[in-house]
C-alpha positions in Angstrom: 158.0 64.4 82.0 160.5 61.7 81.8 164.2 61.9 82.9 165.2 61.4 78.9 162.4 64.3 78.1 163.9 66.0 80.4 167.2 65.7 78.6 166.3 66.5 74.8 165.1 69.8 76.3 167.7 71.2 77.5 170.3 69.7 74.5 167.6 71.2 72.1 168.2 74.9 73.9 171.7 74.4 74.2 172.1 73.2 71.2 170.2 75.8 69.3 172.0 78.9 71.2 175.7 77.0 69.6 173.8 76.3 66.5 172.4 79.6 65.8 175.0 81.9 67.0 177.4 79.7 64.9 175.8 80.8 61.6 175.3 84.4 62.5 179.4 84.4 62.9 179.6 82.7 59.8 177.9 85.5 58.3 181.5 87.9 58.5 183.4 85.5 56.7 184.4 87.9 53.4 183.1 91.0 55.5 185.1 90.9 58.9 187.0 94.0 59.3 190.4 92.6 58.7 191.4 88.7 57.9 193.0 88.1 61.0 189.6 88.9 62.8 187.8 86.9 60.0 190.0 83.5 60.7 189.1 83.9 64.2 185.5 84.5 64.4 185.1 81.7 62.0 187.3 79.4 64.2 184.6 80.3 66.6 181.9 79.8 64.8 182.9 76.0 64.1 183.4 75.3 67.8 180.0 76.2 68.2 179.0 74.1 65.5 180.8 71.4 66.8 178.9 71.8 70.4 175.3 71.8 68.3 176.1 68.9 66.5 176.8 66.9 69.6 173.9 68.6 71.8 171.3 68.3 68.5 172.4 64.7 68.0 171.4 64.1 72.3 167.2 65.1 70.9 167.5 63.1 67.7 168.9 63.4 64.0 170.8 66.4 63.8 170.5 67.3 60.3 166.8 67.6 60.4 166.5 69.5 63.8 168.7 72.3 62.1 167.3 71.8 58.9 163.6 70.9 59.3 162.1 72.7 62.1 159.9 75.8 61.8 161.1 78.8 63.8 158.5 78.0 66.6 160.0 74.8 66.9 163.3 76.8 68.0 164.5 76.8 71.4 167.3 79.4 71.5 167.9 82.0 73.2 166.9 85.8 71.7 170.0 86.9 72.4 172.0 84.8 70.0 169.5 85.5 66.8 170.2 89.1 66.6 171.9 90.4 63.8 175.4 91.7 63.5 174.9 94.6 63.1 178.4 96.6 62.8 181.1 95.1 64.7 180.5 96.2 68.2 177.2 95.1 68.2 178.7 91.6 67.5 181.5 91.4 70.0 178.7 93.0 72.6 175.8 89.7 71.9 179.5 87.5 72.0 180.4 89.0 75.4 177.5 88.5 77.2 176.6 85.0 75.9 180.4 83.8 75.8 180.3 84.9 79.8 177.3 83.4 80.1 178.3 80.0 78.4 181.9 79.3 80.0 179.5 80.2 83.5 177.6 77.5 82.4 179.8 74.9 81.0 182.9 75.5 84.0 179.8 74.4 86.5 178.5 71.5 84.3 181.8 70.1 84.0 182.2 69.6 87.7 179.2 67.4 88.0 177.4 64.2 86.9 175.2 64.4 83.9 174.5 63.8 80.4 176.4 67.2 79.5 179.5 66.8 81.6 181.5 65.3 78.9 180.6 67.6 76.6 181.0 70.4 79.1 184.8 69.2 80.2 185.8 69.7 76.0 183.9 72.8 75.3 184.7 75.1 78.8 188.2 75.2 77.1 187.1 76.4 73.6 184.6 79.1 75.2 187.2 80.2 77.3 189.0 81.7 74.1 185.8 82.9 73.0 185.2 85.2 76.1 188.8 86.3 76.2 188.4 87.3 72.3 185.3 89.1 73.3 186.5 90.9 76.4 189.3 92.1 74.5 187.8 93.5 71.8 185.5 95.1 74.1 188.6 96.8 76.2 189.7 97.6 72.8 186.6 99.2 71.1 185.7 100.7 74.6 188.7 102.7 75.4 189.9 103.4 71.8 188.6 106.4 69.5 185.3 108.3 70.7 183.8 107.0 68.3 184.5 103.0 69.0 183.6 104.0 72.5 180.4 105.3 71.3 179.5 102.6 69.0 180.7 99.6 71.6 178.4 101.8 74.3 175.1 101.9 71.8 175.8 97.9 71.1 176.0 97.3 75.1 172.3 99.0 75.9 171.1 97.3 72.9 171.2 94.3 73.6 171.0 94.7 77.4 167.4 93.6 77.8 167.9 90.3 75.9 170.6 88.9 78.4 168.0 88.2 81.5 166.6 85.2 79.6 170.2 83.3 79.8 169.0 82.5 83.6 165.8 81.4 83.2 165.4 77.8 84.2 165.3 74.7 81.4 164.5 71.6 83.0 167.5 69.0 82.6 169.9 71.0 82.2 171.5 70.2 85.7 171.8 73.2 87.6 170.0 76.4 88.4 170.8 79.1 85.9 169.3 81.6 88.0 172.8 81.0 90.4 174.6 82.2 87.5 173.4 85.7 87.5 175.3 87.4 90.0 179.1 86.1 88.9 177.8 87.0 85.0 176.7 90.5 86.1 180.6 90.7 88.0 182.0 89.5 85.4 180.8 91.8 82.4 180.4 94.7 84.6 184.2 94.1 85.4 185.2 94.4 81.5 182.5 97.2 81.0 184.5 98.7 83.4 187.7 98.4 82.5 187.0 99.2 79.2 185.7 102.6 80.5 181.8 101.8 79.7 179.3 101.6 82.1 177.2 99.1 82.4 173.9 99.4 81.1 170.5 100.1 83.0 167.0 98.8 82.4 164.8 96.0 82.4 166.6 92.3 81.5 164.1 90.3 79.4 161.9 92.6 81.0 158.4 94.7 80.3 157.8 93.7 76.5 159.1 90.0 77.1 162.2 90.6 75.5 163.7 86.8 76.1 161.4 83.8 74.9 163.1 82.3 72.4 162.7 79.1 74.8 159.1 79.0 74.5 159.6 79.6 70.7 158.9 82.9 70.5 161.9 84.8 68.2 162.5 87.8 67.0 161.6 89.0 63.4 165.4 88.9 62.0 165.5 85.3 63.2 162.5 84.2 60.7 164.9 85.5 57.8 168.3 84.2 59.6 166.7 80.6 59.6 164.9 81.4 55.8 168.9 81.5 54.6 170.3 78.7 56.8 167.7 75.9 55.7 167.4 77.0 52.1 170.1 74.6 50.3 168.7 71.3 52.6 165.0 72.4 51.8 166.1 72.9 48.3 167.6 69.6 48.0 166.3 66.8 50.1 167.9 63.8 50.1 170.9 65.2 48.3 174.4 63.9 49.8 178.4 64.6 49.0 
């Protein structure tokens, strides 16, 4: 595989983690618990949009990778296509993966590739978005019994999707694997501190939890992506 190949691989999984966790944000906007929390989960949702637009438009026309592919054709990460479920559940999948990302993007930065621009801009903006997640998980975790309760459930839920984030995917330019130990300091840290524990059990383990980069998603991502490419499918060719 070529150098370029190697390239629109790894901006097609990176790209469809920012693309599809983007729209499953997008889904609180009228429902978020109160506006202040609905201005800023949208506000993240667009930075992620913004990051999928550039990473999309690195493998080709980005308007028909989001809007024409099948769901096989899908390169994201499990993790990222689960539903909301109540709010704990959300700020849990935006906790691990906003960890995760800044990991990432704070290494890619540093270095000399065809994601270190993008990496420099975007280490910023997922900065906030871990800091909003770590709070809320401090909050939620050491509020009421039953916030604790609900931010605990949300935690071992979606536990066995994270081990998937370090698998490798060639051109990205570096070994995700090395990011495993600081991401399990880090959340265990804010687990912690928000009197949780962290949560035991196999990580992308027994029942292949975590191929989403071979294609393989998870029945609510069929529907996610059913709702996303329905207007573009509906209209072809229409423009503004």
């Amino acid at each position: 595989m070529t150098t370029t190949a190697h390239t629109d691989t790894a901006a097609l999984a990176l790209g469809d983690d920012a693309l599809v966790l983007s729209h499953r944000l997008g889904e609180w906007m009228g429902h978020a618990p109160v506006l202040e929390e609905e201005v800023a989960l949208a506000n993240i949702a667009l930075d992620l949009l913004g990051q999928a637009r550039i990473l999309l438009s690195m493998a080709g026309d980005e308007d028909e990778l989001a809007y024409l592919r099948e769901e096989r054709a899908f390169r994201n990460l499990q993790l990222v296509e689960q539903p909301n479920g109540d709010f704990a559940h959300t700020i849990a999948r935006q906790l691990y993966f906003s960890t995760y990302q800044h990991l990432l993007y704070d290494r890619l930065a540093t270095g000399v590739g065809p994601f270190t621009g993008l990496a420099a801009k975007a280490v910023k903006e997922v900065a906030y978005h871990r800091d909003h997640a770590e709070q809320w998980t401090r909050r939620l975790g050491d509020g009421t019994e039953v916030s604790h309760e609900r931010m605990r459930q949300a935690c071992a839920a979606l536990w066995r999707f994270t081990g998937e984030m370090f698998q490798p995917v060639e051109g990205v330019g570096t070994d995700l694997a090395d990011l495993e130990a600081p991401w399990l300091e880090s959340v265990g840290a804010v687990l912690g501190r928000a009197g949780l524990e962290t949560p035991e059990g196999p990580r992308a383990g027994a029942w292949r939890a975590g191929a989403g980069r071979q294609g393989l998603h998870t029945e609510p991502f069929g529907r996610m992506l059913a709702e996303m490419q329905h207007l573009h499918r509906s209209h072809p060719g229409a423009s503004w």
